[in-house]
N, C-alpha and C positions, 0 to 999 in steps of 0.2 A: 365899814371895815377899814382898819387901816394897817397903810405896810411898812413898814420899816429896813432902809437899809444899814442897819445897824453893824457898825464895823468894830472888831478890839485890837488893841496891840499886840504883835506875834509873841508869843511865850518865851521864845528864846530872849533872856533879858540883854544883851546889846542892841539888838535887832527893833529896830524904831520901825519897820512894815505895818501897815494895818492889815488887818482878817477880815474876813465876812464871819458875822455872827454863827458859831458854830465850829468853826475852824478853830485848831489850837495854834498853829504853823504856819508861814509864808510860802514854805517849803519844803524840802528833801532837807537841805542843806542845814536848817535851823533844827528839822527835828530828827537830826544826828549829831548835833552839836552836844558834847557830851560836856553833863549837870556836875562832872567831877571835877573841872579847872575855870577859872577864872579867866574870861574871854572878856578884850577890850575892844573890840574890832566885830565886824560881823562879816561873814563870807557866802551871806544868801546869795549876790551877785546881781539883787534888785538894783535898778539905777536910781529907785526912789529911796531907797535906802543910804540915809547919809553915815554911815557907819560902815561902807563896805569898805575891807581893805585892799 
């Protein structure tokens, strides 16, 4: 049996975060980022996140 720990890119699209498989979000912050405007910056607030503003 093998495991994987398969990771994706946060869905919020500025946001460069990775996910654990399963997960659609980094966080709060990414999934209330709202799909109606156009965001260059991202405000997760991760320090891995090279897009925070």
């Amino acid at each position: 049996m093998m495991t994987t720990n398969e990771k994706n890119k946060c869905a919020h699209l500025p946001c460069r975060c990775l996910v654990e498989a399963g997960d659609k979000y980094c966080g709060q912050a990414c999934k209330e980022a709202g799909s109606e405007e156009v965001e260059i910056a991202c405000q997760c607030d991760h320090g891995t996140c090279p897009l925070t503003a």
